[in-house]
Backbone as JSON Lines, residues from 0, in Angstrom:
{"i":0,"aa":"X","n":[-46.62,-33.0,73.59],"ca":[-45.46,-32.14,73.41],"c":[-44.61,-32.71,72.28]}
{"i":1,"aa":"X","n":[-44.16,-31.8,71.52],"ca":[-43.05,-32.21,70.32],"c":[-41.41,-32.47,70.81]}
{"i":2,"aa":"X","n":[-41.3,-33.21,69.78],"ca":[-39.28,-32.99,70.27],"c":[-38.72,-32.18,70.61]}
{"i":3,"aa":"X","n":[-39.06,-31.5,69.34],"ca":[-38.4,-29.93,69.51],"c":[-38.94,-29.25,70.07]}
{"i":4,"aa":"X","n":[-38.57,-28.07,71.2],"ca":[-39.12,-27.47,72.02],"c":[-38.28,-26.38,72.21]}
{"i":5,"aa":"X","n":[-39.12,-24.83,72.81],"ca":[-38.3,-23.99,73.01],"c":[-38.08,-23.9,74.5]}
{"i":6,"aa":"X","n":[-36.89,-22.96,75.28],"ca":[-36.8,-23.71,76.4],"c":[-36.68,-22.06,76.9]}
{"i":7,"aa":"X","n":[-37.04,-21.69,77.96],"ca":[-36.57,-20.83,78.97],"c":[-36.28,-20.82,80.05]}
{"i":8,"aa":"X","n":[-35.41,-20.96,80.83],"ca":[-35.05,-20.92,82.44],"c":[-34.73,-19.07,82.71]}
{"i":9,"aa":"X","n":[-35.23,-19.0,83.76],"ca":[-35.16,-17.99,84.35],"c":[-34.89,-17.81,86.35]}
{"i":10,"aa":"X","n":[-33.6,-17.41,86.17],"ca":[-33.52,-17.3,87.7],"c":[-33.58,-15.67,88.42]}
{"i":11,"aa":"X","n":[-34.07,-15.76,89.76],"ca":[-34.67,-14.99,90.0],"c":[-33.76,-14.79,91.79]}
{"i":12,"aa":"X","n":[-33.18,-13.79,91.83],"ca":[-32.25,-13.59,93.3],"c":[-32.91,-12.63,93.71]}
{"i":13,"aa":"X","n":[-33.91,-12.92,95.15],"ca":[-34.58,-12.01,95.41],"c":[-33.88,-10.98,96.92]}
{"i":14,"aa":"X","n":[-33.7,-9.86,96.13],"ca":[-32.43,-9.26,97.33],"c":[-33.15,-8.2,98.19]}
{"i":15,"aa":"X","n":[-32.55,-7.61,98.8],"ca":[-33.69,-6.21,99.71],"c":[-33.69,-5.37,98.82]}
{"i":16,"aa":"X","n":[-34.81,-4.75,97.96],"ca":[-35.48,-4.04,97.3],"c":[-34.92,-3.84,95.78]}
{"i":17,"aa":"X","n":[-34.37,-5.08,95.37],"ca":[-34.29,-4.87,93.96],"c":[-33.43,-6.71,93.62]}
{"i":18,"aa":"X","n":[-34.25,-7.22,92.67],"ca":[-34.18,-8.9,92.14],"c":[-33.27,-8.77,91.09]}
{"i":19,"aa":"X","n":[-32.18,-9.71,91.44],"ca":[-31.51,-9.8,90.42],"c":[-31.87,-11.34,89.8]}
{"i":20,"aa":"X","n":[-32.22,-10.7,88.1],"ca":[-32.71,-11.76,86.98],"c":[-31.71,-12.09,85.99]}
{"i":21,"aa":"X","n":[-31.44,-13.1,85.8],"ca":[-30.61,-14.03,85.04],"c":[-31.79,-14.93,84.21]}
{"i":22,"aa":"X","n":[-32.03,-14.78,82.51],"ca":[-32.86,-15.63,81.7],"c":[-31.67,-16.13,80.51]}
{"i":23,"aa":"X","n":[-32.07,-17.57,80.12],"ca":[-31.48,-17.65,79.22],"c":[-32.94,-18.62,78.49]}
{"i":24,"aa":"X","n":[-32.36,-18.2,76.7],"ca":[-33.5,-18.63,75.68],"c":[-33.34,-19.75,74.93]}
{"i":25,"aa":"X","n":[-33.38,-20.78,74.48],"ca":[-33.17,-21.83,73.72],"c":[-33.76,-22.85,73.35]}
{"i":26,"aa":"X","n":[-33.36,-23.51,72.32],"ca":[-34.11,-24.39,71.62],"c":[-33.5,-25.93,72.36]}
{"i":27,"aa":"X","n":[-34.0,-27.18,72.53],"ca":[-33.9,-28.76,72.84],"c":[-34.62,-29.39,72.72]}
{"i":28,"aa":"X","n":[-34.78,-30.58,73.3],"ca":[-35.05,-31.65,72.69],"c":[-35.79,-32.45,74.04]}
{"i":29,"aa":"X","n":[-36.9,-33.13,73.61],"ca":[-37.77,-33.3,74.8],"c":[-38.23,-34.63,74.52]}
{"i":30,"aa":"X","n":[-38.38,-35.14,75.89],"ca":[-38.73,-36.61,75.72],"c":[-39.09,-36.89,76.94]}
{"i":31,"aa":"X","n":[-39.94,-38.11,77.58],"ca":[-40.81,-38.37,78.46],"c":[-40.93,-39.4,78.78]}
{"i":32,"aa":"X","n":[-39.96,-40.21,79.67],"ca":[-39.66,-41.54,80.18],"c":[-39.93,-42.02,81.58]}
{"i":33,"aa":"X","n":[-40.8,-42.94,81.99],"ca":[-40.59,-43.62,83.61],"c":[-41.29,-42.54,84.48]}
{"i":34,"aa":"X","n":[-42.15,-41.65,83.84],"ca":[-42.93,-40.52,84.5],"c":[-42.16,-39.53,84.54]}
{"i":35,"aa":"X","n":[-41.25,-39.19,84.0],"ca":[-39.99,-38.13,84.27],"c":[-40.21,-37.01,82.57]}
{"i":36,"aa":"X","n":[-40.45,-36.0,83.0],"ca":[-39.72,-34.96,81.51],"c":[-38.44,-34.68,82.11]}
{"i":37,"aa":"X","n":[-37.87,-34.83,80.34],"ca":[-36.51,-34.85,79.97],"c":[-36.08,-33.46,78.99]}
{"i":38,"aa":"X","n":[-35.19,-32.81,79.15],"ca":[-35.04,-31.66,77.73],"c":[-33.54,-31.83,77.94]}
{"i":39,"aa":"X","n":[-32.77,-31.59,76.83],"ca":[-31.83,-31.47,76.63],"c":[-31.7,-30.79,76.0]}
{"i":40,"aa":"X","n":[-30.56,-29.65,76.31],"ca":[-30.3,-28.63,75.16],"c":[-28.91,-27.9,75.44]}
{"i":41,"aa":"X","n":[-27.93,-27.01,74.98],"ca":[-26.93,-26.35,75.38],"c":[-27.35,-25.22,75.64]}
{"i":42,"aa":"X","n":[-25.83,-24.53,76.68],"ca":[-26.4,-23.18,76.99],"c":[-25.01,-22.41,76.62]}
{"i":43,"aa":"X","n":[-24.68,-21.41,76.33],"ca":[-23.77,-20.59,75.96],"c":[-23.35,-20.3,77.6]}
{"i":44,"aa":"X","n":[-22.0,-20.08,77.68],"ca":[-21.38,-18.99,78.94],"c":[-20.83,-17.88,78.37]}
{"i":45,"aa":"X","n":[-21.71,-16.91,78.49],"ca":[-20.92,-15.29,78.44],"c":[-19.66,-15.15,79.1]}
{"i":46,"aa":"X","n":[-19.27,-15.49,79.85],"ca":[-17.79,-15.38,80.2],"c":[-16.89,-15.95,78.86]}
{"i":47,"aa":"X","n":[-17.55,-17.15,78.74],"ca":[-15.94,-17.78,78.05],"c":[-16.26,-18.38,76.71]}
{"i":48,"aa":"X","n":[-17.83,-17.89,76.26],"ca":[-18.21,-18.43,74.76],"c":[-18.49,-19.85,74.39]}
{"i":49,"aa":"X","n":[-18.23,-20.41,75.61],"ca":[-17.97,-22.41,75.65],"c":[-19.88,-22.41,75.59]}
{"i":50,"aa":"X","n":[-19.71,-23.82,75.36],"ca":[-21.26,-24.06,75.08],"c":[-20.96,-25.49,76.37]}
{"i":51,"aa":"X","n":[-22.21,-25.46,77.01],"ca":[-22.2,-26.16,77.95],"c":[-23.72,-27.57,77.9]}
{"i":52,"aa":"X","n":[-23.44,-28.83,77.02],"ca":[-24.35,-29.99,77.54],"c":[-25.29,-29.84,78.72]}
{"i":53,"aa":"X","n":[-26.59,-29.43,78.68],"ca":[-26.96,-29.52,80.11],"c":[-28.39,-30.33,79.58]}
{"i":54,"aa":"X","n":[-28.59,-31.27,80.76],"ca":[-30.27,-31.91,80.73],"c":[-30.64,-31.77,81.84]}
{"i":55,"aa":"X","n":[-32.45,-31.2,81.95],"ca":[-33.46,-31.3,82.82],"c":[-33.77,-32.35,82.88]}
{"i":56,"aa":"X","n":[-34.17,-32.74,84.22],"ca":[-34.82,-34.06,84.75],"c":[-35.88,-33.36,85.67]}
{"i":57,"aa":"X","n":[-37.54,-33.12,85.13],"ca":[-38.65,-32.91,86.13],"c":[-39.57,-34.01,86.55]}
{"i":58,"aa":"X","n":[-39.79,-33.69,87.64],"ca":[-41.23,-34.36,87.86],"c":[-41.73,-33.99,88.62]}
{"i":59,"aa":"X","n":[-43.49,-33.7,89.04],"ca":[-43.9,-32.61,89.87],"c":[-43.4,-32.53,91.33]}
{"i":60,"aa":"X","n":[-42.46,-32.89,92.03],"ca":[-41.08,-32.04,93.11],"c":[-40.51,-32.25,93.09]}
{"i":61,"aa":"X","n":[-39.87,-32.7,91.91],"ca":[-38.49,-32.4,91.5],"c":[-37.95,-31.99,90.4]}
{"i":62,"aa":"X","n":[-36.61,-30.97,90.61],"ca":[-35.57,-30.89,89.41],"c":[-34.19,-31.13,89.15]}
{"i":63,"aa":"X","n":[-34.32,-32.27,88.44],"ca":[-32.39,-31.99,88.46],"c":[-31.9,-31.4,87.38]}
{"i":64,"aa":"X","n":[-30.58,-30.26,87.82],"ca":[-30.6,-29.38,86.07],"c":[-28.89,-30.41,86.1]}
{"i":65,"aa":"X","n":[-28.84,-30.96,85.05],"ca":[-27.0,-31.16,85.01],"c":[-26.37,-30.53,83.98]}
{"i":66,"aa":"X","n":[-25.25,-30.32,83.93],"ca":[-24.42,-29.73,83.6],"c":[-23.05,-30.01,83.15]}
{"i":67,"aa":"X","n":[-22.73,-30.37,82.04],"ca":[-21.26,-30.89,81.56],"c":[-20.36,-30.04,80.73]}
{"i":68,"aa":"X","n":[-19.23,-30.05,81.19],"ca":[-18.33,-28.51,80.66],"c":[-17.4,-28.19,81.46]}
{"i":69,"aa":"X","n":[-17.18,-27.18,80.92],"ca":[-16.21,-25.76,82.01],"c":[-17.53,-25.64,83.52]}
{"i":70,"aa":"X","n":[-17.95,-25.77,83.11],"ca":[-18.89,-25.36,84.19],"c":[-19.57,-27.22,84.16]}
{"i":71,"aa":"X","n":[-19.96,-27.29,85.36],"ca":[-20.44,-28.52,85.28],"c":[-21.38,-28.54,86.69]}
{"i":72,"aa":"X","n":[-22.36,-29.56,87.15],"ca":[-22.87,-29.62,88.27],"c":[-24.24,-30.66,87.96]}
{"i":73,"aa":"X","n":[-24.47,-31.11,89.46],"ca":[-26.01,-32.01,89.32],"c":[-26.62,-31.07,90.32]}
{"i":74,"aa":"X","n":[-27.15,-30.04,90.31],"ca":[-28.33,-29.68,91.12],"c":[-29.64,-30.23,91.05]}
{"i":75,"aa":"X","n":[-29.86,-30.01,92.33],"ca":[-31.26,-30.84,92.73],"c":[-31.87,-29.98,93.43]}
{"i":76,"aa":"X","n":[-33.03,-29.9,92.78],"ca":[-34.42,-28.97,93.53],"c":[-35.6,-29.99,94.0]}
{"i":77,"aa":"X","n":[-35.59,-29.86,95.36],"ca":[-36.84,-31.34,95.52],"c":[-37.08,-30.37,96.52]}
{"i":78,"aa":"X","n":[-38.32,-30.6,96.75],"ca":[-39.8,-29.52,97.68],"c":[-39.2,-30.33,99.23]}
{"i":79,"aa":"X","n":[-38.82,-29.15,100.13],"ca":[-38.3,-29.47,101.77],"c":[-37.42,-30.43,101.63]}
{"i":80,"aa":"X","n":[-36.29,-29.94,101.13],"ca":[-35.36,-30.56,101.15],"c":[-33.86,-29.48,100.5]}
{"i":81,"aa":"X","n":[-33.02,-29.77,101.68],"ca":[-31.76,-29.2,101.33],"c":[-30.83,-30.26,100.87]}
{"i":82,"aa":"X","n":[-30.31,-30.02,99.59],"ca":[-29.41,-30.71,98.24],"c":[-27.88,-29.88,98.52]}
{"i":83,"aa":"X","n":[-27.21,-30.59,98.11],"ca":[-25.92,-30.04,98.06],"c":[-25.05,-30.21,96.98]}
{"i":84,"aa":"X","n":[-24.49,-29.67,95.95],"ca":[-23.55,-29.86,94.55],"c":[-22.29,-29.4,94.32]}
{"i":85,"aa":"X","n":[-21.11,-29.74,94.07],"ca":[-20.54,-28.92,93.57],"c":[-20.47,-28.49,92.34]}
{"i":86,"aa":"X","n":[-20.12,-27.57,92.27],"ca":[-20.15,-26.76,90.67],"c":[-18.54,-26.19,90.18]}
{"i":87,"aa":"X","n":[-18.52,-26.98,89.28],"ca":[-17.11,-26.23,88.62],"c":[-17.54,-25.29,87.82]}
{"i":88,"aa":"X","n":[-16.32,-24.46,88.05],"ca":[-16.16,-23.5,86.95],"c":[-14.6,-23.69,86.72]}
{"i":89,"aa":"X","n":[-14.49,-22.64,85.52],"ca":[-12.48,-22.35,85.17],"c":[-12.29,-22.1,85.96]}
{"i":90,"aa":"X","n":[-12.97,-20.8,87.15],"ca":[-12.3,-20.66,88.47],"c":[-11.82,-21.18,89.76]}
{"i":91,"aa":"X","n":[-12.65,-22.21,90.06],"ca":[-12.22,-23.42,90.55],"c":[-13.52,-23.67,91.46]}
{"i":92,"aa":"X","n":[-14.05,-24.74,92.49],"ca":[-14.98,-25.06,92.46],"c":[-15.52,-24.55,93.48]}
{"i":93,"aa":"X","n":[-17.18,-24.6,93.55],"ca":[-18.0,-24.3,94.69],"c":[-19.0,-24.91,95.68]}
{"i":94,"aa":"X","n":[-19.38,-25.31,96.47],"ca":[-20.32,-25.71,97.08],"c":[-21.4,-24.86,97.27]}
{"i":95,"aa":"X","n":[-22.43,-25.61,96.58],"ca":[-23.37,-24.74,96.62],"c":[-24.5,-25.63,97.06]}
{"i":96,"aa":"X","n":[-25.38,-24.72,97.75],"ca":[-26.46,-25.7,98.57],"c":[-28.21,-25.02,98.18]}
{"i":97,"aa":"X","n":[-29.09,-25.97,97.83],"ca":[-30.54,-25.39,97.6],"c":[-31.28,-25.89,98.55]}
{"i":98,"aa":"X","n":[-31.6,-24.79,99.53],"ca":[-32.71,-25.14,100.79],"c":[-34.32,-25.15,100.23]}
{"i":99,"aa":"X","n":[-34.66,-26.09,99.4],"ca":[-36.06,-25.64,98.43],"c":[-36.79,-25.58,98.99]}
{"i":100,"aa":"X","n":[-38.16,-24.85,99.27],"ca":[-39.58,-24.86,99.9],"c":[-40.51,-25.73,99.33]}
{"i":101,"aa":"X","n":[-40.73,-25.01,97.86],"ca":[-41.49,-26.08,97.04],"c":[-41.26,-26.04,95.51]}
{"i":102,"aa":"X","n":[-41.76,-27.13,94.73],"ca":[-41.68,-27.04,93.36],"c":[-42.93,-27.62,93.01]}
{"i":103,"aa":"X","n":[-43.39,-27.23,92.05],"ca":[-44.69,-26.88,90.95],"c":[-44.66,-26.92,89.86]}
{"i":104,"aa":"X","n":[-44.89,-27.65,88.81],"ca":[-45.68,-28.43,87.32],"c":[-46.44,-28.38,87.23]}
{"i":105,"aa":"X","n":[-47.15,-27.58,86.27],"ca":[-48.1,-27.42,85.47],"c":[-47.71,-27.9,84.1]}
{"i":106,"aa":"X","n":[-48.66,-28.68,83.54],"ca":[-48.12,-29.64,82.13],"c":[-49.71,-29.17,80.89]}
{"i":107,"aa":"X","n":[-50.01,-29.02,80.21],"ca":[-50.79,-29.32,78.91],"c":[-49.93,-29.65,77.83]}
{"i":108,"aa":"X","n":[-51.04,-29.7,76.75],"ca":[-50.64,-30.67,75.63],"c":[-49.2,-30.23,75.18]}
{"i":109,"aa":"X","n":[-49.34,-28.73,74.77],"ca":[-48.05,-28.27,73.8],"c":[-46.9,-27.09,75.35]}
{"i":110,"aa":"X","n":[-46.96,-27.38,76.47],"ca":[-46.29,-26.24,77.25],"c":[-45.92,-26.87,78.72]}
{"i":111,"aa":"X","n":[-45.02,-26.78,79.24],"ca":[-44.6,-27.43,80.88],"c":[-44.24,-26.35,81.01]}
{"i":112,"aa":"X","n":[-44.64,-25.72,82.64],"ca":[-43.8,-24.86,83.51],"c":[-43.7,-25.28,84.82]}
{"i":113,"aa":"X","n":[-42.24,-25.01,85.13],"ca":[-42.0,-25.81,85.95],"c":[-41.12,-24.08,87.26]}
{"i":114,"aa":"X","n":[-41.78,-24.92,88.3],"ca":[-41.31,-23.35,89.31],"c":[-40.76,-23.79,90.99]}
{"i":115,"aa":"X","n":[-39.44,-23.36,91.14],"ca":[-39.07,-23.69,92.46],"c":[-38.45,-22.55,93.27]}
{"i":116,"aa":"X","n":[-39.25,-22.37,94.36],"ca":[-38.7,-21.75,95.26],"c":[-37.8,-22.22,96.07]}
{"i":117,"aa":"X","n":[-36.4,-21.66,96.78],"ca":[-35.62,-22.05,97.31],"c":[-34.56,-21.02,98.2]}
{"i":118,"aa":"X","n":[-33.65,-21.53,99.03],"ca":[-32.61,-20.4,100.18],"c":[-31.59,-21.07,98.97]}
{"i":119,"aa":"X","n":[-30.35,-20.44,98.47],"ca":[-29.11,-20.32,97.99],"c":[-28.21,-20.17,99.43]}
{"i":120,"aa":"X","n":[-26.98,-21.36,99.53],"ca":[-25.99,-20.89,99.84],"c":[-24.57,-20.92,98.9]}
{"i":121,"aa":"X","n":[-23.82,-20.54,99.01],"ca":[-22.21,-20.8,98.79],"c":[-21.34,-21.05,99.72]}
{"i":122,"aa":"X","n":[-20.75,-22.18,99.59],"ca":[-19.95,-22.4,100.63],"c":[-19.74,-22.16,101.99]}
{"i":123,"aa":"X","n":[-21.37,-22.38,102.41],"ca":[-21.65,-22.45,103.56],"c":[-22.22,-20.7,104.21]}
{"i":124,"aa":"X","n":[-22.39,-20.33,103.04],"ca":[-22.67,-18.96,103.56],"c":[-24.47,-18.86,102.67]}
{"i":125,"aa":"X","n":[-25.48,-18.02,103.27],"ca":[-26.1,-17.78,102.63],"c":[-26.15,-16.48,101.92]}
{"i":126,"aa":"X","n":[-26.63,-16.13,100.4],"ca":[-27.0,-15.96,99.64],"c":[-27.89,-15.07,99.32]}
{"i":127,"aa":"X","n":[-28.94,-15.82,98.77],"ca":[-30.45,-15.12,98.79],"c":[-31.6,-16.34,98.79]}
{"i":128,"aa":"X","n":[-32.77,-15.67,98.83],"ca":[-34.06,-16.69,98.7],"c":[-34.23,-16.47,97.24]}
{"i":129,"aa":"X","n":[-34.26,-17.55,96.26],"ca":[-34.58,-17.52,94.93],"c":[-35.77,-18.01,94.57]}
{"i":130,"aa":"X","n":[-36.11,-17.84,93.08],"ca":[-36.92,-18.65,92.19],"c":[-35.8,-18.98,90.99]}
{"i":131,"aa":"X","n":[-36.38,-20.4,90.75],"ca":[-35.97,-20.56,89.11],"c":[-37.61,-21.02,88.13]}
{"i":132,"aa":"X","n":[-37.75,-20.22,87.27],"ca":[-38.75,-20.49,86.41],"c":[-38.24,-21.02,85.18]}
{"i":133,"aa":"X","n":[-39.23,-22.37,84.73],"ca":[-38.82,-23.28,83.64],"c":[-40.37,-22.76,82.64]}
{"i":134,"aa":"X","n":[-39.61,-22.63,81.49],"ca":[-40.79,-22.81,80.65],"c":[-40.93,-23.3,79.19]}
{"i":135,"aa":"X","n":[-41.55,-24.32,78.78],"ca":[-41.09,-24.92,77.98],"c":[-42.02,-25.24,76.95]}
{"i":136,"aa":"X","n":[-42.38,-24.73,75.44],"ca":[-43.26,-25.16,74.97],"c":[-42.89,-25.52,73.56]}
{"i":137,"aa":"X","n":[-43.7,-26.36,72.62],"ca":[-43.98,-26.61,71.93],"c":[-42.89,-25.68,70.48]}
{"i":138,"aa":"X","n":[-42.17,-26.5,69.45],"ca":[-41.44,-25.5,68.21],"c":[-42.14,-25.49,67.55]}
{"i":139,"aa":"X","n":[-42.69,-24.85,66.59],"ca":[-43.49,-25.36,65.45],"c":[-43.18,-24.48,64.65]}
């Protein structure tokens, strides 16, 4: 895999008879330490135009996405296991909890995808059953 890399996350809120999808597209920076992939890259917030520091931390069952900003958070996706984060926003903060089932890596030379199923709560309430899909390959 190269430095440069293009990046896609895609989340996936699976509701009674219609998924609500949230993708965002971007370019970072990739690196591969202690058995761990690493990407770093920013993400824009449509609300407020701020650009938000965030790095992936994978390894095949786990993800941590972090988050530094207006918005900020350490979520953790690890296979049977419920994580707990808070998440700021300008609006003020949330508890948010990932009940994950499982997570899945698939790696070749120039592409990682990375896939976790999981229960969403907020503040103690549930949510929905999600996916987040990672996909990450090669700039050239």
């Amino acid at each position: 895999m190269t430095n440069e890399v293009i990046l896609s996350i895609k989340g996936i809120q699976h509701e009674y008879g219609d998924d609500g999808i949230t993708e965002i597209i971007t370019t970072g920076n990739y690196y591969f330490r202690n058995g761990k992939h690493y990407i770093v890259y920013d993400e824009l917030i449509p609300e407020t135009g701020e650009q938000v520091s965030s790095t992936l931390k994978m390894t095949p069952k786990r993800i941590d996405m972090i988050k530094h900003g207006s918005h900020s958070a350490h979520m953790v996706f690890e296979t049977n296991t419920k994580n707990m984060s808070l998440y700021r926003t300008p609006y003020g903060m949330m508890e948010v909890c990932f009940n994950t089932f499982s997570v899945e890596l698939e790696e070749q030379e120039d592409m990682i995808r990375v896939q976790a199923e999981y229960a969403l709560e907020i503040n103690d309430g549930f949510i929905s059953d999600c996916t987040i899909e990672i996909n990450i390959r090669a700039k050239q």
